[in-house]
VEXDREN-2710 file (C-alpha; in Angstrom, 1 decimal):
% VEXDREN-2710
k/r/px/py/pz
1/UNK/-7.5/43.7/-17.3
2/UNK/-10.7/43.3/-18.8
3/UNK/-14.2/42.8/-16.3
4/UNK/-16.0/39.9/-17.8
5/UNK/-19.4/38.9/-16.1
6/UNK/-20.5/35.1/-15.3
7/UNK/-23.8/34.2/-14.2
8/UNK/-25.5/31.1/-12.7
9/UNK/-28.4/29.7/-11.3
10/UNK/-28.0/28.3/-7.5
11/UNK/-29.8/26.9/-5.1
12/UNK/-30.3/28.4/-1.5
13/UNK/-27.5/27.7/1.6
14/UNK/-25.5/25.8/-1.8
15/UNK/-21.6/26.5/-2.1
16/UNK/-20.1/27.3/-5.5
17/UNK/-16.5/27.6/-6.6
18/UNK/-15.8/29.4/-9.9
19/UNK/-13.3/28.1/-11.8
20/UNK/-11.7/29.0/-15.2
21/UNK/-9.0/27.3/-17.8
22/UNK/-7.8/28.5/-20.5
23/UNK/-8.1/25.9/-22.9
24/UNK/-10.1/22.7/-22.9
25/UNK/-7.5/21.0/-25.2
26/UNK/-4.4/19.7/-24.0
27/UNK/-1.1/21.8/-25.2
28/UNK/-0.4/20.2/-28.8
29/UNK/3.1/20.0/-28.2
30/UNK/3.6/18.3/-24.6
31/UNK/0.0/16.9/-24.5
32/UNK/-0.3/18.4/-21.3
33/UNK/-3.6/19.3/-19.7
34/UNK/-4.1/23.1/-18.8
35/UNK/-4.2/24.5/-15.1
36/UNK/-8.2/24.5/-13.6
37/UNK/-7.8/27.8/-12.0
38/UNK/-10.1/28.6/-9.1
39/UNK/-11.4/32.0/-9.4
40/UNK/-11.9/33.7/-6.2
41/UNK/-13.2/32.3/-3.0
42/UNK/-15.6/30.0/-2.2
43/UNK/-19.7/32.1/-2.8
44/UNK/-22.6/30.5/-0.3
45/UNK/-25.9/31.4/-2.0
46/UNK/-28.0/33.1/0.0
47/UNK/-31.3/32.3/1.3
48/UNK/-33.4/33.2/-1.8
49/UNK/-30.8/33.9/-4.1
50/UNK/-31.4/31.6/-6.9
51/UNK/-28.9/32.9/-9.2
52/UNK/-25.6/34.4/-8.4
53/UNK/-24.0/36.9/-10.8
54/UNK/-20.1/37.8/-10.5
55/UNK/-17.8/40.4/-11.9
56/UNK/-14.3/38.6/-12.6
57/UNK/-10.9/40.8/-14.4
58/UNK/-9.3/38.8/-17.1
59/UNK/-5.5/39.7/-18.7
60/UNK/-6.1/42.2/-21.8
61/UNK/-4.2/39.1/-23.2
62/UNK/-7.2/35.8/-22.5
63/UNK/-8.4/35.7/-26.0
64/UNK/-10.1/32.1/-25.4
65/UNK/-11.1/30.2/-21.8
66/UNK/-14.1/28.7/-20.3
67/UNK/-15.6/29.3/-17.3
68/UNK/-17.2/26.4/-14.8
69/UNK/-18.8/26.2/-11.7
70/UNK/-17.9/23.4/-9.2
71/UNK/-20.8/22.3/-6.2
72/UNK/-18.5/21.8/-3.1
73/UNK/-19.2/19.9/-0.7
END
């Protein structure tokens, strides 16, 4: 595993899911999309934390992905 750090700005009492896939593409051969994969749980920001920072382990193997954040509800 390899420790790769994301950061994002946030706004106060907000709720933020990180979420990560390994390709944007879909897979040439089947034309399938790629799995969204929800990283961790669910991080409130705090009352004056106006950006959050995280710490997430990716396999040795993840040579590409890209990371988003989704605002839930």
């Amino acid at each position: 595993m390899r420790p790769i750090h994301v950061s994002w700005q946030s706004v106060p009492g907000k709720r933020y899911q990180l979420e990560y896939v390994a390709q944007l593409v879909p897979d040439p051969v089947t034309g399938e999309e790629h799995e969204i994969i929800p990283i961790g749980n669910v991080i409130t920001a705090g009352e004056n934390e106006y950006e959050i920072e995280k710490c997430v382990d990716l396999p040795d193997d993840a040579v590409t992905g890209t990371f988003r954040i989704r605002l839930v509800r």
